[in-house]
N, C-alpha and C positions, 0 to 999 in steps of 0.2 A: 712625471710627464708620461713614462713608459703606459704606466697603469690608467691616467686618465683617457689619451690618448687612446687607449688599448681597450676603450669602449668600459671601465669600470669608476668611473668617477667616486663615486659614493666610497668603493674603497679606497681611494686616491687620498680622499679629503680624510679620509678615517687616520690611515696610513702617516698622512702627514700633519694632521695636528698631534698625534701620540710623537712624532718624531720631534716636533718644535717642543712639547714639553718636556724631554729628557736631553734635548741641547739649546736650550731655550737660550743659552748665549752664545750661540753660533750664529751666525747671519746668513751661510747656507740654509740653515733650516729653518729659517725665517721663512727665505725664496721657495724652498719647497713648500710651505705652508701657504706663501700668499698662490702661488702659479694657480691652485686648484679652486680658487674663487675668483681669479679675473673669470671675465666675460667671452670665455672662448668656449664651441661646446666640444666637447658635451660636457652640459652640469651637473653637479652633483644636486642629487635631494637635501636641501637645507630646508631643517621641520622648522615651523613657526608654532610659538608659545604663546597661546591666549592669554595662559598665567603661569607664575614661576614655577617650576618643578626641576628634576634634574637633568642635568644636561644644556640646562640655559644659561644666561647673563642676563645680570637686573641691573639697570643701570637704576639711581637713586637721587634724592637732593636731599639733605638733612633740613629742619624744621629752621629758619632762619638764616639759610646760607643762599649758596650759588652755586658753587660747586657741584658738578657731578660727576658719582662714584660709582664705581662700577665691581660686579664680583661675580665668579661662577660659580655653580653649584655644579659639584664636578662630581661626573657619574664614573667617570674613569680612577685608576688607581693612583695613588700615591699625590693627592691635592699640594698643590704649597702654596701658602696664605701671602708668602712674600709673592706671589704672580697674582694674586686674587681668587685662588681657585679656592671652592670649602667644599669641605665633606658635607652629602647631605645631612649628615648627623649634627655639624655644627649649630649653636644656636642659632647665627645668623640665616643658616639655609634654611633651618626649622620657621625661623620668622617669616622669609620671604616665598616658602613655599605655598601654592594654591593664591597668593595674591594676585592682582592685576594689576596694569597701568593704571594710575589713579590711585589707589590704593594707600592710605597708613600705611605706616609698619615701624613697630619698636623694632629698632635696632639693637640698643641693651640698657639694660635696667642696672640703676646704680643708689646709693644711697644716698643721695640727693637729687635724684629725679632719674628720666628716664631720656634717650636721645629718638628721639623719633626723624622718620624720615619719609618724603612721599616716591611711592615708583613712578619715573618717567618714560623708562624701556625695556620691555622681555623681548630678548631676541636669541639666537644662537649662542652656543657659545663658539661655534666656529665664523659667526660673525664678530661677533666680540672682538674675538682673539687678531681675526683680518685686519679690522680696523685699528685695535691696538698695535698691531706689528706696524703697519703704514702710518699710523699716525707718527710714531716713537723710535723709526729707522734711526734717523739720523743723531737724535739723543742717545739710544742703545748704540750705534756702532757709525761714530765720527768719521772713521778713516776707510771705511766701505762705503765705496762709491755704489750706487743703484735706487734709493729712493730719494727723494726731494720734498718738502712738504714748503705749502709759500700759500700767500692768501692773496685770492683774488679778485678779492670784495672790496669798496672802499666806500665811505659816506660823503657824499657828495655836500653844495653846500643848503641844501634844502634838507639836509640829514635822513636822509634814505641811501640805501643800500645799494651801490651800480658793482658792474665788472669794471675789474681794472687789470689789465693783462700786461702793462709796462715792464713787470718782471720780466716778462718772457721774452 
């Protein structure tokens, strides 16, 4: 907050995503990481990726599923695959580098066939990571009160999409 606040955003967010991934099961450093992408200013420069390179997140659908997957291509040190981050030297980063939204992409090749997948999202990785922390508070850290996730959509009976804010 110090350093946002203190007119240096950009290194606030730098600052605090290296901190979330060296105590990534802290729920303080969770807070330290989301504070510098709420909507307070000043903001940091969050780059946008035409196409995947390092430093982003691709999110993905595999060739007959639903599911979307998500993974960094992590320009910083020490990646670990159990958070989704890869080296860009991995084969997967190798795959998804230079693609676009849209785009094929073999995921990995095997001896009976190949998995393919199409990309749906190049974004940050420090958006990535935002929306992952706030999606997953409450699954990563049960007995830490501060985030809530609820839906507040519901299909009506014409099967379209309204608000429904009765939780709240």
């Amino acid at each position: 907050q110090v350093m946002k606040f203190g007119g240096f955003p950009n290194e606030a967010l730098a600052y605090g995503y290296e901190l979330l991934r060296l105590h990534f099961d802290d729920p303080d450093a969770h807070r330290g990481f989301i504070f510098n992408l709420l909507p307070f200013e000043p903001q940091a420069d969050v780059p946008e990726f035409p196409e995947a390179k390092e430093g982003c997140a691709v999110c993905y659908v595999e060739n007959d599923e639903t599911q979307e997957n998500g993974m960094i291509i992590e320009d910083w040190t020490t990646p670990k695959m159990s958070r989704q981050e890869y080296p860009p030297q991995h084969p997967l980063s190798q795959a998804m580098i230079g693609k676009k939204v849209g785009d094929p992409v073999i995921l990995a090749k095997g001896s009976l066939g190949e998995r393919a997948a199409t990309i749906k999202v190049i974004a940050s990785k420090y958006v990535f990571r935002y929306q992952d922390s706030m999606k997953n508070w409450q699954i990563r850290f049960p007995d830490v009160q501060g985030l809530e996730s609820i839906r507040v959509v519901r299909v009506n009976k014409e099967g379209k999409e309204e608000a429904d804010f009765s939780a709240l």
